[in-house]
C-alpha positions as CSV (number, residue, x, y, z in Angstrom):
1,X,-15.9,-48.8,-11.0
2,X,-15.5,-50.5,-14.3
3,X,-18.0,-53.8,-14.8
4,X,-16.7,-56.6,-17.3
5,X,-18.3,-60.0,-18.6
6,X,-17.6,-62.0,-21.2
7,X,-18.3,-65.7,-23.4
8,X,-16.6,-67.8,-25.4
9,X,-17.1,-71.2,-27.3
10,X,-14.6,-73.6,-27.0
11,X,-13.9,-77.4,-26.8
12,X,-13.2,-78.3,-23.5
13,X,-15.1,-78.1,-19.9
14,X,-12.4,-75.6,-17.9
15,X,-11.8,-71.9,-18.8
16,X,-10.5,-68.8,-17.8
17,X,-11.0,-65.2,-18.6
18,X,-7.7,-63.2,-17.7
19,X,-6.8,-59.1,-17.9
20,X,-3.8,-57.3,-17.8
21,X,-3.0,-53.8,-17.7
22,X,-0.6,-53.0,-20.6
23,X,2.6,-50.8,-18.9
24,X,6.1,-49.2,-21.2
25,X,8.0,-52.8,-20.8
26,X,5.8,-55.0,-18.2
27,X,2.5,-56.1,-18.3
28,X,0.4,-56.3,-14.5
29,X,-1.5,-58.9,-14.1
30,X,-5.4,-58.1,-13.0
31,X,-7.8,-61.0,-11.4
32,X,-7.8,-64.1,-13.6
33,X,-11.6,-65.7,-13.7
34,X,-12.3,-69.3,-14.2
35,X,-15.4,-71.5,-15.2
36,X,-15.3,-74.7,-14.5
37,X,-17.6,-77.9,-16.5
38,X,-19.0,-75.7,-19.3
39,X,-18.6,-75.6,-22.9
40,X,-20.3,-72.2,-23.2
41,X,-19.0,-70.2,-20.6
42,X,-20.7,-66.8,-19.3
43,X,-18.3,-65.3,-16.9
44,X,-20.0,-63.3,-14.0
45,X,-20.0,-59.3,-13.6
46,X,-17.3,-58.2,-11.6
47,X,-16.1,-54.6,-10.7
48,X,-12.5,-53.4,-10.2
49,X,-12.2,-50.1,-8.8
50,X,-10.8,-47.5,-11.8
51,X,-7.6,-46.8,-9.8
52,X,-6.5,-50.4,-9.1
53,X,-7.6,-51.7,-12.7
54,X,-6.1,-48.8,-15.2
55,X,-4.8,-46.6,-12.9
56,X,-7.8,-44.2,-13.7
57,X,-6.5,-43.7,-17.2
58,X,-9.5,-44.4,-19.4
59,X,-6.9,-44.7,-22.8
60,X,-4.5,-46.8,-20.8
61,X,-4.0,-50.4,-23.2
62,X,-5.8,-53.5,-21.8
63,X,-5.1,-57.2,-22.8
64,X,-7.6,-59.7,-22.0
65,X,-6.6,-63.3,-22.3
66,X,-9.1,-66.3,-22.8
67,X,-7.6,-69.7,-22.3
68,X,-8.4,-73.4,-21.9
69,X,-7.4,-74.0,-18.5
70,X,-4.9,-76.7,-16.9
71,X,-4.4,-77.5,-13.5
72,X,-0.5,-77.5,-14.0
73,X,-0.7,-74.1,-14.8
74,X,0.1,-74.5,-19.0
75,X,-3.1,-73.2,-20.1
76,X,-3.8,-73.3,-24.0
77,X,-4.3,-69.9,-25.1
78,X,-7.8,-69.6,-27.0
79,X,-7.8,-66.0,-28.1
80,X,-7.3,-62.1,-27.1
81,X,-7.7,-59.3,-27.6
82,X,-6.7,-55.3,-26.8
83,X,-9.3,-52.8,-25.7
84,X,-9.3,-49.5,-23.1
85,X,-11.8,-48.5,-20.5
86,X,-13.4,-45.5,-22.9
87,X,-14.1,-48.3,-25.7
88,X,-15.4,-50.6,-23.5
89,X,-17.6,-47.3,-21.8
90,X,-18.8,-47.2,-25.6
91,X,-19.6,-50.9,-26.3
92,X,-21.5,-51.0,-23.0
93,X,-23.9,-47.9,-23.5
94,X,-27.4,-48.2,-23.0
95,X,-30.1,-46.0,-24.3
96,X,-29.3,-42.6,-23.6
97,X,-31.2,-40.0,-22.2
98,X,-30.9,-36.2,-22.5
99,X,-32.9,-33.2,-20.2
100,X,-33.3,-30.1,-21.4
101,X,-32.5,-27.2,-18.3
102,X,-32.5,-24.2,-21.0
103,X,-33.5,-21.0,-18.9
104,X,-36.7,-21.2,-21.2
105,X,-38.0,-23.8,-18.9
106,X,-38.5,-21.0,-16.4
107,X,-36.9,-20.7,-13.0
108,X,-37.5,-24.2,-10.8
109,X,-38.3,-22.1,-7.6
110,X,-41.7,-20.9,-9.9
111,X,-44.9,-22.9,-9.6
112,X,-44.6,-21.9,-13.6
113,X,-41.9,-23.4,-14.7
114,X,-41.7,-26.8,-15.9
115,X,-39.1,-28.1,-13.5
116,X,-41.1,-26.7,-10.7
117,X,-41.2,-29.3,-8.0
118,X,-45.0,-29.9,-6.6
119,X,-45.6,-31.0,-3.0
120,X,-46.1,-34.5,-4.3
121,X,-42.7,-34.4,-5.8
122,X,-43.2,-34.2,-9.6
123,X,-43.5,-31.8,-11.9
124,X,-43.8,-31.9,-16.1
125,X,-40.4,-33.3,-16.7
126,X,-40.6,-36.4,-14.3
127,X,-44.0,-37.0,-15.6
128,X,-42.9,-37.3,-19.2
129,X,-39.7,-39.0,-18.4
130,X,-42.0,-41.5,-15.7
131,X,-44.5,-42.3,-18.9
132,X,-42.0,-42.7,-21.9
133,X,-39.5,-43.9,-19.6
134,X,-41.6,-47.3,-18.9
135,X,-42.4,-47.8,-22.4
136,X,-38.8,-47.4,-23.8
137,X,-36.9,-49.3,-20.9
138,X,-38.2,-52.4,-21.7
139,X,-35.8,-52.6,-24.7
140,X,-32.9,-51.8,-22.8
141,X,-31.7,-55.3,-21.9
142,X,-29.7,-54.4,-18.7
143,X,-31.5,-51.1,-17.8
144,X,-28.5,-49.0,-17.3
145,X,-29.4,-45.6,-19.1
146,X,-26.6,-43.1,-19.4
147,X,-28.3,-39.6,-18.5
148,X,-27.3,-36.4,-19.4
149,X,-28.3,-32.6,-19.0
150,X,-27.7,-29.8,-21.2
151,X,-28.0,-25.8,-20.9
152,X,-27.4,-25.2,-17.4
153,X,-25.0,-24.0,-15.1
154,X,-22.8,-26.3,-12.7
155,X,-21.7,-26.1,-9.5
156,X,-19.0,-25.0,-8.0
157,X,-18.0,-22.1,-10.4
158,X,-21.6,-21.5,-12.5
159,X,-19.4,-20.2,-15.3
160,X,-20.8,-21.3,-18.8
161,X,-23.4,-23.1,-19.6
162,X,-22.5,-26.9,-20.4
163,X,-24.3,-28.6,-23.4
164,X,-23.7,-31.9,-22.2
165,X,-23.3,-32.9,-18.6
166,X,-23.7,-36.1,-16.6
167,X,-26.9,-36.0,-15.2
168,X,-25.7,-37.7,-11.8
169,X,-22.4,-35.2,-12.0
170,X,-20.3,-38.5,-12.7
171,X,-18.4,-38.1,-16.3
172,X,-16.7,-41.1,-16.0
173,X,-20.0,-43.1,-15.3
174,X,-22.8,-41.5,-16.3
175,X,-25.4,-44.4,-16.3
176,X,-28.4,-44.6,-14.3
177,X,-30.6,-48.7,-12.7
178,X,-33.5,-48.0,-14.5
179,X,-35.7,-44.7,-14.9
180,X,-36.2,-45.0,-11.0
181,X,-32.3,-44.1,-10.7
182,X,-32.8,-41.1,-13.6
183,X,-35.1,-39.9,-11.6
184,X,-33.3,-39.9,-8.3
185,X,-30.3,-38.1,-10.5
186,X,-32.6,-35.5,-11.5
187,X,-34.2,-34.4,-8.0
188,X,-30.6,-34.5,-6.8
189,X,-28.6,-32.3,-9.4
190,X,-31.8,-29.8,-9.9
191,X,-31.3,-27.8,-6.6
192,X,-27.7,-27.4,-7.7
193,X,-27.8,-26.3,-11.0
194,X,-28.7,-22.6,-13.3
195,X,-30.8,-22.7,-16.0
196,X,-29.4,-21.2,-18.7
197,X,-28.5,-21.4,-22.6
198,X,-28.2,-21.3,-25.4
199,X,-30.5,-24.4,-26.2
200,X,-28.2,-26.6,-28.1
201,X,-28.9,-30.4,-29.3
202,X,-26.5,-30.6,-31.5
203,X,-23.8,-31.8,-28.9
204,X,-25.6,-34.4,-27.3
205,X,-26.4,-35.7,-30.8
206,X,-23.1,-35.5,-31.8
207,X,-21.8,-37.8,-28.4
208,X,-24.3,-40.3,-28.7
209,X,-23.5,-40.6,-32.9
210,X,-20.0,-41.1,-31.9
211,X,-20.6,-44.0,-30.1
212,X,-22.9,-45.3,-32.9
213,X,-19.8,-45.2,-35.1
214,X,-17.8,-47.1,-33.2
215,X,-20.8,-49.6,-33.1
216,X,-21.6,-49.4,-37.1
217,X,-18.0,-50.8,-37.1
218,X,-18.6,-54.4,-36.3
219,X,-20.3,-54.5,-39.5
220,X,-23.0,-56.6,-37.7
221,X,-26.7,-56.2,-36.1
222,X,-25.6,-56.0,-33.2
223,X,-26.2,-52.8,-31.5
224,X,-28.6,-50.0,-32.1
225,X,-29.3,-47.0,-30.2
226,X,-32.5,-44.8,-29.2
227,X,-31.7,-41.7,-27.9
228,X,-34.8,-40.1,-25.8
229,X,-34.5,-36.0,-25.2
230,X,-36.9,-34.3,-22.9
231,X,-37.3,-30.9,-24.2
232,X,-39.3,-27.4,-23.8
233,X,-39.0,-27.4,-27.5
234,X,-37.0,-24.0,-27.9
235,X,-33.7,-24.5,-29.7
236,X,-30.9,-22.2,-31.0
237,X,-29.1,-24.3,-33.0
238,X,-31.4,-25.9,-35.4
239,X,-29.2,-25.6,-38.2
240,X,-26.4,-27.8,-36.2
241,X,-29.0,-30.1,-35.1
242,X,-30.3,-30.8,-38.5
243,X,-26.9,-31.3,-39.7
244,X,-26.3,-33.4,-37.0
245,X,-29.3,-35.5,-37.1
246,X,-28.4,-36.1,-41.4
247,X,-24.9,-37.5,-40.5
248,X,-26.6,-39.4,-37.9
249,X,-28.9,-41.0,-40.0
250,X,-26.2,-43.6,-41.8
251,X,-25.8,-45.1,-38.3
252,X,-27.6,-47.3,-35.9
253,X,-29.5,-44.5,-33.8
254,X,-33.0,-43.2,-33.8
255,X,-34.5,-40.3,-32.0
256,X,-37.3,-39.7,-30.0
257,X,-37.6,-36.0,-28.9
258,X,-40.9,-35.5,-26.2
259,X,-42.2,-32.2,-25.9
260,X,-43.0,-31.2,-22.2
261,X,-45.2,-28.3,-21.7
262,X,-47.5,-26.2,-23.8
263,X,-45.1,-24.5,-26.9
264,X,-46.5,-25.4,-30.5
265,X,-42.9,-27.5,-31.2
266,X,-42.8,-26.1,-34.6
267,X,-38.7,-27.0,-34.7
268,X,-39.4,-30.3,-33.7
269,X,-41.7,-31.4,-36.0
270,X,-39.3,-29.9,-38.3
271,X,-36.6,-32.0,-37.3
272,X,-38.9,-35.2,-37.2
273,X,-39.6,-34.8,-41.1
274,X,-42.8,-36.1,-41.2
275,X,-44.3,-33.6,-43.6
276,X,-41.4,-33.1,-45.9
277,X,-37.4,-34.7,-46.2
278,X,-35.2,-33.3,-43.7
279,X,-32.2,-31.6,-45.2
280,X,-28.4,-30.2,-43.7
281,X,-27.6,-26.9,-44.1
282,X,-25.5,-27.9,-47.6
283,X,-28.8,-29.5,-49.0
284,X,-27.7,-33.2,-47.9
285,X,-30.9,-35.2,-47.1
286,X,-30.8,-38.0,-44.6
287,X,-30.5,-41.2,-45.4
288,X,-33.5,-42.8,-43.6
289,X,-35.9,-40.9,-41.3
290,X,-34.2,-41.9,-37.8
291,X,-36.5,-38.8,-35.7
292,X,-39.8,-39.4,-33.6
293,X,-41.3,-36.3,-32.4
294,X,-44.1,-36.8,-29.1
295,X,-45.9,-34.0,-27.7
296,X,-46.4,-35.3,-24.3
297,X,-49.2,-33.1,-23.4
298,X,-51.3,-35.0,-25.5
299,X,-51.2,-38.0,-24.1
300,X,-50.3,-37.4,-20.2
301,X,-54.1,-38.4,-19.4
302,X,-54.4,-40.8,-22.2
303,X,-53.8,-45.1,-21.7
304,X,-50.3,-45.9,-21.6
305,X,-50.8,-48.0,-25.1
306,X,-51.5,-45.3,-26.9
307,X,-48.7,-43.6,-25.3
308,X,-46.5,-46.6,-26.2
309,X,-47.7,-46.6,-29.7
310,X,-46.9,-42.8,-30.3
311,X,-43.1,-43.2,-28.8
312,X,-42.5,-46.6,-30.9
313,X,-44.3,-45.9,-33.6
314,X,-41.9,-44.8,-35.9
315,X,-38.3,-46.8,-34.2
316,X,-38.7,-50.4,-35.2
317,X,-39.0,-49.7,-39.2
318,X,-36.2,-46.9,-38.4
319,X,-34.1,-49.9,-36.8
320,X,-35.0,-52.0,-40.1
321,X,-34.4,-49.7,-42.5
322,X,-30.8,-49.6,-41.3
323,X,-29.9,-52.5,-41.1
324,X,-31.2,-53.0,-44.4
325,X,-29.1,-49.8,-45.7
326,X,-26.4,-51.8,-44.5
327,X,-27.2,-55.1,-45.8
328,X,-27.4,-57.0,-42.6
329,X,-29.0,-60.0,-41.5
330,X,-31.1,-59.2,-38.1
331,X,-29.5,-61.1,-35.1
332,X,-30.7,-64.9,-34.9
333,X,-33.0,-65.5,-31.4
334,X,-31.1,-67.2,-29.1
335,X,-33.0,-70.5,-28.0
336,X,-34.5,-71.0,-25.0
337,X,-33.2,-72.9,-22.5
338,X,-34.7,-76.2,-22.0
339,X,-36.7,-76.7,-18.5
């Protein structure tokens, strides 16, 4: 299902929102939406099944029409514009999460690994994700988190290992209502899946930058991204990650990486840079620090503020220092509505 909504300011009291699927010589004409009496319309969510709105191609042109609209039918054409569904996928992404199933979590089915599922139905993963996940989802506006899982096996085949996978085994729509629905993901695809490596970050990174960059475009301060990854804290690929995390750190992303069980996260506090600059593999240092590190074991029994304060400690001066890098305003409140 593909959601769409939209606004526009315009002069008159009637208007509508139309969208059409761009063919060879033809356009097809897709649901036209109309709000009546308002100069500031906010067209509702609606969903169109992927088949009937692009065919299910995600690069498949789309035209969407916004006009002043006219009971005779000869609507004054306002403005458009051209988009596909994979650029609006990007545009809409929410606050991504990734899990680490790396065989060095142990085997689920032992009361000593860390995805080992108690009687009462957690274990050290859903605890972390639980606690951080209620301190970061309150600056997600619509709570939709697009969840991933990386170093394990997949059903049907178990061949290699897959770096980045949707965590509710839906590429096309990986996001998740809330950390309740992450959760649900989790218990679902964990009985189905092999723990395995390498432990790569790197890709994940990588995905979640290239959205960014499509975001840095609009040259506004408009959108910024926290990616949270639950991880065991061994990793192969440091020297990709590093290099990944410097090219990240000219966009609008931060990272918070949580530690979940007992290792002494040496390579993470690495990556976070806290005690010295974090450099690429060429020498290239990053532009701004963009990494949080949070051992989780130290605060599973501790006050969620102080929880809270470790997580966010370090994003909202890694959010300014962007968009001062980039010489951006910050956004301007919207006012409240009057009672």
């Amino acid at each position: 299902m593909t959601t769409w909504e939209g606004g526009v300011n315009a002069g008159t009291g009637m208007h509508q929102i139309q969208i059409l699927t761009v063919l060879r010589q033809s356009s097809a004409y897709k649901p036209v939406l109309v709000v009546k009496n308002n100069l500031n319309p906010c067209w509702k969510k609606f969903c169109v099944p992927l088949q009937t709105f692009c065919s299910s191609d995600l690069e498949r042109p789309l035209k969407v029409d916004c006009s002043d609209h006219d009971s005779d039918g000869s609507h004054d054409l306002i403005g458009s514009f051209t988009t596909k569904v994979s650029e609006l996928q990007k545009a809409a992404q929410g606050s991504p999460v990734g899990i680490d199933f790396t065989g060095s979590n142990g085997d689920p089915r032992s009361p000593n690994s860390l995805h080992y599922m108690s009687p009462d139905g957690l274990n050290q993963y859903l605890s972390a994700l639980w606690s951080v996940g209620q301190v970061v989802q309150d600056y997600d506006t619509d709570k939709l988190f697009p969840a991933f899982g990386f170093g394990a096996k997949l059903p049907p085949d178990y061949q290699a290992a897959h770096h980045e996978f949707a965590l509710n085994f839906n590429p096309t729509n990986p996001y998740c209502q809330g950390i309740q629905g992450i959760v649900e993901a989790y218990r679902m695809v964990l009985p189905q899946l092999r723990l395995s490596g390498p432990t790569n970050f790197s890709p994940i990174i990588n995905h979640v930058a290239s959205i960014a960059t499509g975001a840095a475009q609009a040259n506004s301060a408009s959108q910024y991204f926290v990616l949270l990854i639950l991880t065991d804290g061994e990793i192969t690929d440091f020297d990709q990650t590093r290099d990944a995390i410097v090219r990240a750190s000219r966009l609008p992303l931060s990272i918070i990486i949580v530690g979940v069980g007992p290792a002494d996260f040496k390579a993470m506090e690495l990556l976070d840079g806290d005690n010295g600059v974090l450099r690429s593999t060429i020498g290239e240092t990053v532009a701004r620090d963009i990494v949080q590190f949070v051992p989780y074991r130290q605060f599973k029994d501790a006050p969620v503020a102080a929880l809270a304060q470790s997580v966010l400690a370090e994003v909202p001066n890694q959010l300014v220092s962007y968009f001062k890098m980039r010489g951006f305003e910050p956004p301007t409140p919207k006012a409240a509505p009057k009672s």
